[in-house]
N, C-alpha and C positions, 0 to 999 in steps of 0.2 A: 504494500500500500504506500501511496505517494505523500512525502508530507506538502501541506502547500504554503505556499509564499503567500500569495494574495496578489497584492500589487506593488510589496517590495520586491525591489529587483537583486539577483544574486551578485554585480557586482556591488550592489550596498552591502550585501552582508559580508561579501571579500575582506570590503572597507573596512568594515565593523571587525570582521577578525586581528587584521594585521594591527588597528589599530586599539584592541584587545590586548593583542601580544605586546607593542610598546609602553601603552601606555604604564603597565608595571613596571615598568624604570622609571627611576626618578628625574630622568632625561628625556621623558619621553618626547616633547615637543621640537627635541634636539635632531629629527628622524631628517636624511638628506636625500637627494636625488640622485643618483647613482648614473653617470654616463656610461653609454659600453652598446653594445649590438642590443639590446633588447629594451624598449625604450621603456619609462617611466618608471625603473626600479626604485623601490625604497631602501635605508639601510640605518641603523644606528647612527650617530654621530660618533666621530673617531673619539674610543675612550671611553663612549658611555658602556653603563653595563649593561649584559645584554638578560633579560628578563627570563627567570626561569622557572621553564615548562616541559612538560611531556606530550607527545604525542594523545596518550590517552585521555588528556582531559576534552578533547573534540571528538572522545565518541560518539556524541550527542550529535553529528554532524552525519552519521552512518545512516544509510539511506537513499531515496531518491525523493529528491526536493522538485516539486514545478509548482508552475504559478506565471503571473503578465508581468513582463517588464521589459524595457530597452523598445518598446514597440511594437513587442509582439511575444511567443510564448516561449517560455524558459525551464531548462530541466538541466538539473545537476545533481552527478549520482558520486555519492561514495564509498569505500570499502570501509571494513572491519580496520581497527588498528592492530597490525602487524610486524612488528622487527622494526619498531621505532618509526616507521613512517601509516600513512593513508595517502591514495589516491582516488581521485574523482576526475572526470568528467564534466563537461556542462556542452550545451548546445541554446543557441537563442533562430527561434524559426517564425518568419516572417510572410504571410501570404502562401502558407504551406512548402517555403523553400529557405535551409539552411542559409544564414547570413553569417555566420561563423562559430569556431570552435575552442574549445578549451580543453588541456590537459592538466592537473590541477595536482599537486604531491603539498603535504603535509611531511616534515621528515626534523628530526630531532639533531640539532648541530651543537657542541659546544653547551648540553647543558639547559639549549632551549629550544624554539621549534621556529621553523622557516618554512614560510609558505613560496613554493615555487609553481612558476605559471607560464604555460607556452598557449601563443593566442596561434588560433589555424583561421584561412578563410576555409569555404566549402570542398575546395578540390584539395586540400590540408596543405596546400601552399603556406606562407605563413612569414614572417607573423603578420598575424589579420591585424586591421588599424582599432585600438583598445577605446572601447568606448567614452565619451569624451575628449577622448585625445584623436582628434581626425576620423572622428567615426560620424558617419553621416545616416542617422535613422531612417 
């Protein structure tokens, strides 16, 4: 059974994760923009500490999530927590046609946990343009 969203969208809850995860540092607001091949990363600021967490506490995240957002309808699935990480999935489909993709890990580094994200268009080309950032609904 599906859990549903409603009409929050999954990259709000992304949002809401990562910014979960920093906010328990006491640096939190200290987070930078990281340049490099994959655009828009986040990272600690050099020197803060990094917030600590296990994988297991986003069991609660296991499942398949849908629900409307980004303009059209959304699903993102994740596994069990296993050997320090989870992966999911997401898809957002628009007029009955994939508009792009997600591969989605959960994985425990250093003590805490790192969300990493590869954005696909449809033909899994990639990276698809990240919503907000040159993404055109």
């Amino acid at each position: 059974m599906a859990k549903v969203y409603g009409n929050l969208s999954i990259v709000s809850t992304q949002i809401l994760m990562l910014s979960l995860l920093l906010s328990q540092s006491t640096q939190a607001g200290q987070a930078t923009v990281v340049q490099g091949s994959t655009p828009n990363p986040f990272k600690l600021a050099e020197g803060a500490p990094r917030p600590g967490a296990r994988v297991t506490e986003f069991k609660w995240l296991t499942g398949s999530w849908v629900g409307e957002g980004l303009g059209g309808q959304v699903e993102e699935v994740w596994s069990e927590p296993v050997g320090g990480s989870m992966v999911g999935h997401f898809r957002l489909v628009r007029d009955g046609k994939p508009v792009f993709y997600e591969l989605l890990m959960l994985i425990e580094v250093e003590g805490s946990v790192e969300m990493r994200i590869k954005h696909m268009n449809p033909d899994m080309s990639g990276p698809a343009p990240i919503p907000g950032k040159g993404f055109s609904p």
